[in-house]
N, C-alpha and C positions, 0 to 999 in steps of 0.2 A: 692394300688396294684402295686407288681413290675412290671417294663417293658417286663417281661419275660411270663407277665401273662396279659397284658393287653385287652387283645381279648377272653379270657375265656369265652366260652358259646356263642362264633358267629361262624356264620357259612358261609364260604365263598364259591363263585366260582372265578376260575384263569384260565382264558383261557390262551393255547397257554405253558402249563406248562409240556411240557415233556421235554423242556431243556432250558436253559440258564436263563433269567430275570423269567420267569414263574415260572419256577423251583424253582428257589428260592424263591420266592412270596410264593409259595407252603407250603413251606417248614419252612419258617418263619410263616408264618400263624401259623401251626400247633404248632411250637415252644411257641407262644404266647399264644395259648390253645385254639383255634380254629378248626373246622371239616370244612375240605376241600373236595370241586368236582374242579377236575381235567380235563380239556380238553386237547388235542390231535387230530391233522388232520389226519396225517398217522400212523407213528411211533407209536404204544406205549409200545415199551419197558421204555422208560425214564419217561414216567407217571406211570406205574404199578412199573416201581422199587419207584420210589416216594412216591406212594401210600404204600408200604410196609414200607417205613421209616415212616409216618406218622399214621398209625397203631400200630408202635413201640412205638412210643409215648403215645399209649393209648387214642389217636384221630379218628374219625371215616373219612375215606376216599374215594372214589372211583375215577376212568377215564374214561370217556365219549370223545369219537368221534363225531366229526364236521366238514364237509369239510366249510366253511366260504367263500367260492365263492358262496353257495348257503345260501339265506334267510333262508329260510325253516326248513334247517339243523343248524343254530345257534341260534333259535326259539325253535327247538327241545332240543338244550342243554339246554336254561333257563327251560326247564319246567321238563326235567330229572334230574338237580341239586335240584330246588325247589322239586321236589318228593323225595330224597335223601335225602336231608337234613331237606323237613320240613319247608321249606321257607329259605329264605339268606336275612343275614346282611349286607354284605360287596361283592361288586363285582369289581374283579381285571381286565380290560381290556388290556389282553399285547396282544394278540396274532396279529401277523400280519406277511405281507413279504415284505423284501426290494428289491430294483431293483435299478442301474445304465443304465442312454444311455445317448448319445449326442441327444439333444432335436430333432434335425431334424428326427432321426430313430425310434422312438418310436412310435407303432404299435397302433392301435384303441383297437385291442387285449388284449395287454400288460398295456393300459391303463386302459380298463373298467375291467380287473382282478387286480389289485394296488388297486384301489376304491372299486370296490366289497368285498373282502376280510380287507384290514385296514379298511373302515369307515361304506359303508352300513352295514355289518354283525354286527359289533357292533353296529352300531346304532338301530337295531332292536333288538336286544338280548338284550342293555339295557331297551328298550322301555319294553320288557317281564318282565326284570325283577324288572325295577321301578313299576309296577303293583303289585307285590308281596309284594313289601315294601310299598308300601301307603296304603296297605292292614292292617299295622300295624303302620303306619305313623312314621318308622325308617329305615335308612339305609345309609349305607355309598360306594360312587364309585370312587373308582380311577381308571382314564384313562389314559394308557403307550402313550406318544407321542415319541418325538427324540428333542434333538436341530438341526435336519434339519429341524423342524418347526421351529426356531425363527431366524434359519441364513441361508445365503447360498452354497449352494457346487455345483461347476458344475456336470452335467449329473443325477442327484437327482431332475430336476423339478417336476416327478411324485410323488416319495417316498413323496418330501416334501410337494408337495399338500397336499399327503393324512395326514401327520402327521400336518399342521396345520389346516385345519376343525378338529381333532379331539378338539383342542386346542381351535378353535372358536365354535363348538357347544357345547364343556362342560362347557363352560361360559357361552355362554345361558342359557342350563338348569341347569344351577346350580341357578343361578339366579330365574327361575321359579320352584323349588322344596324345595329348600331353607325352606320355610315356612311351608311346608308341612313335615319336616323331615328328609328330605333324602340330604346329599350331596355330592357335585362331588368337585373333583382336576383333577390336570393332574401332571402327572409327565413325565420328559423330559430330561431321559438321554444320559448322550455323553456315552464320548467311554468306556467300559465295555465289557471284553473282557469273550466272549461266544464263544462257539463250533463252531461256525459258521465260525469263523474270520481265521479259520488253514484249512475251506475249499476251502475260496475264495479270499485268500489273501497268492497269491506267496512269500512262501520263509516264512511264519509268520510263528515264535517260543517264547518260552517265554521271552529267553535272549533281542531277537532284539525288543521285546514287549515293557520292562521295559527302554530298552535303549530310543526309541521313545517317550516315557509317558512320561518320563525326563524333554525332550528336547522340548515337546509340549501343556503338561497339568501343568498348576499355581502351582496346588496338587504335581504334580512329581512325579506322580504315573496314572494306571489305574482303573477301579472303577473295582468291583467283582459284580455279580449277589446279594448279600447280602445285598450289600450297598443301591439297588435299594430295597429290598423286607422290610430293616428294615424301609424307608422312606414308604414304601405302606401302613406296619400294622401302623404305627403312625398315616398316615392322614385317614383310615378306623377303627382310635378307638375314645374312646370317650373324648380322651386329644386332639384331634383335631375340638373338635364340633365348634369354632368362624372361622374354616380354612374354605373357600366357592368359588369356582369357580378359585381357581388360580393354576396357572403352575407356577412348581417348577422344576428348573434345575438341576437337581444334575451330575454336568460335571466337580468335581473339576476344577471349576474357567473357562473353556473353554469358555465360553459365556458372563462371563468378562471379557474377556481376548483384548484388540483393536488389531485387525487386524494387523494394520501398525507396532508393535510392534516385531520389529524380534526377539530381545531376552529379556527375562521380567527376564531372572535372575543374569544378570549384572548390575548395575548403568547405565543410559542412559547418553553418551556422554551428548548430546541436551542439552544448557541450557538457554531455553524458561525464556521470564521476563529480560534476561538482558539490564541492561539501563533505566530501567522504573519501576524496583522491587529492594526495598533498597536490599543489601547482596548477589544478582545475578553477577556473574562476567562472561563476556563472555570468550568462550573457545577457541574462535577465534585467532589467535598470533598476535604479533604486528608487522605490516609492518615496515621494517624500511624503513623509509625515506632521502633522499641524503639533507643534509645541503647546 
């Protein structure tokens, strides 16, 4: 089966797909021959236009509403996709929201909405919809994290919390469903540049985008929505069945990237090993000394 066709005859949910990583998750799915449910918190114009493209395709589609501050309401989504589609194969967990503060100002408020929305909501929406799938004992979960789970950024203590529990309970239960059929990943991308980033990010254009990605990402470039949704349908088909519980970064190179490293695309002065590594010469000059 080509790559193009790998997902023919599953049936996904994509939270969080009226724009950006969702979206494209969405969107690949369908590409790959999948019938997509689509969620949406407020907006949905960007999931109904989706939905039309994926219809285009001669895939079955719909958009479902969820506010994700509330259980109840993300509970409601797993059971209105499963009536939709008939049950689900593959479920896509992106949907979330980001936040910055300096740790001292960050509100009880501010905090129990970060966790309510990234990790509770999904963790019971998966709970739903693992039910569905051991019901037929298959299925496949990929979980949207960040590499502000694996590293740190100041003013992100929250965000990052939430984004690594998601990273430490999908290795739990990947661990514990494993056998039973069903498994998880996590995917954990860097920067990736979405709608979002020309809202909240003074002065951000494509130009000064490309310039940054350069100067900052291994890759030399920024990632697309794309990049994140063709790594989703991969590890939610059936060429990924031995892949089990692991986070995968996909941040051209940012997360191997060492810190200390200001610039990784010139030769580094430093030559560590001299004196004690045959062919090391130090770069040090030679003092001259008075005879």
């Amino acid at each position: 089966m080509s790559d193009e066709r790998r997902l023919a005859g599953k049936r996904a949910l994509v939270t969080g797909s009226g724009t950006g990583i969702g979206r494209g998750v969405a969107l690949e799915f369908a590409r790959q021959g999948a019938d997509v449910a689509l969620h949406y918190s407020h907006s949905a114009a960007g999931a109904e236009a989706a939905v039309q493209e994926i219809r285009a395709l001669g895939r079955r589609a719909a958009a479902f509403q969820a506010d994700f501050d509330s259980v109840d309401e993300a509970v409601s989504l797993a059971d209105r996709a499963i009536d939709f589609l008939g049950g689900l194969d593959c479920l896509i967990n992106n949907a979330g929201i980001t936040f910055n503060k300096p740790f001292l100002n960050v509100s009880r408020e501010q905090f129990d909405r970060m966790f309510h929305v990234n990790i509770r909501a999904q963790f019971f929406l998966t709970q739903r919809v693992v039910q569905d799938m051991l019901s037929r004992g298959a299925g496949a979960i990929c979980n949207v994290s960040s590499i502000h789970g694996l590293q740190g950024a100041p003013e992100h203590s929250v965000y990052a919390g939430t984004k690594g529990a998601i990273i430490a309970y999908t290795r739990a239960l990947a661990v514990e469903l494993a056998h039973k059929g069903v498994r998880l990943n996590v995917i954990a991308p860097g920067w990736v540049t979405v709608e979002n980033y020309y809202n909240v990010l003074p002065g951000f254009n494509e130009e000064a985008s490309r310039e940054d990605a350069k100067n900052s990402v291994p890759v030399g470039f920024s990632g697309v929505p794309r990049d994140i949704a063709a790594l989703a349908a991969f590890l939610c088909s059936d060429d990924a069945r031995y892949i089990v519980g692991q986070t995968i970064a996909a941040d051209g190179g940012t997360t191997s990237l060492m810190s200390l490293i200001s610039d990784f695309r010139n030769e580094s002065g430093a030559r560590f090993g001299a004196g004690y590594l045959p062919g090391v010469e130090s770069v040090r000059p030679t003092e001259d000394k008075e005879s």
